[in-house]
N, C-alpha and C positions, 0 to 999 in steps of 0.2 A: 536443586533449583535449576532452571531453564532460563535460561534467553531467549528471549523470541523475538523476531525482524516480520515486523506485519507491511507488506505492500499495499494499497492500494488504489487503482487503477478505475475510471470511467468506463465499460465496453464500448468496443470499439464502433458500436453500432448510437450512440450519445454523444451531441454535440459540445463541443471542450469551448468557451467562449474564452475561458482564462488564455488556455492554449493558443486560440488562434492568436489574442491580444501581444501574447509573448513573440509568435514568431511573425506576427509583424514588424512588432519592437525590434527584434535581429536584424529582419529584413531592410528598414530601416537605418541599421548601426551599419550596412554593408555586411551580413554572416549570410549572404542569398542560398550559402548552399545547405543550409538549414533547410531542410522539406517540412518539417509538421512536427508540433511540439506536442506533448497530452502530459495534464498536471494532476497529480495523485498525491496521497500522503504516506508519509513514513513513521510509523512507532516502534517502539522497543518496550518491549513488555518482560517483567522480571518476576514470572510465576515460580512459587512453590511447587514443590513433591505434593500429590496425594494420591490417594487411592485411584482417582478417576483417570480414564487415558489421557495425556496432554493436547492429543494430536484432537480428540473430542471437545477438550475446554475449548483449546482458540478455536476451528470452526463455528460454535458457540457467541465466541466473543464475539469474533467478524462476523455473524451472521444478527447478531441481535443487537448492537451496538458500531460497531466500527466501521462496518462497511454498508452498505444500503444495496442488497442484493439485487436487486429492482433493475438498477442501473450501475453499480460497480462490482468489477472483480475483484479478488481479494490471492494474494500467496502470502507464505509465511517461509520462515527458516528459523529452525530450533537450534539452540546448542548446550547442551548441557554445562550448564558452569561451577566451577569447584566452591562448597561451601569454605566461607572464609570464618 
């Protein structure tokens, strides 16, 4: 089995409204030396072994589902984890 850490991020060339909204909010709380916030999502995916390459599926996944290539980047981090 795998573990897998899926990032993903808006480019940076796409405007973050969530973002700016938050580091307002800081700016406001007195945290001024906060420069620029960008708000993305985090999952954890707990794929099987198969035949197919892993590093295939998730491109796969994040490219047809989880991430919207259009306008988000997307990394990942695998770790092989011990069957229990």
């Amino acid at each position: 089995m795998y573990k897998v850490k899926v990032y993903v991020t808006l480019r940076e060339s796409v405007l973050d409204p969530q973002g700016t909204a938050v580091k307002n909010s800081l700016h406001t709380m007195n945290y001024q030396e906060v420069a620029d916030v960008r708000i993305g999502k985090y999952m954890e995916l707990t794929i099987e072994k198969t035949e197919r390459d892993i590093e295939e599926v998730i491109k796969e996944l994040c490219e047809r589902l989880l991430a919207n290539p259009v306008i988000e980047d997307y990394r990942y981090e695998i770790e092989e984890s011990v069957a229990q």
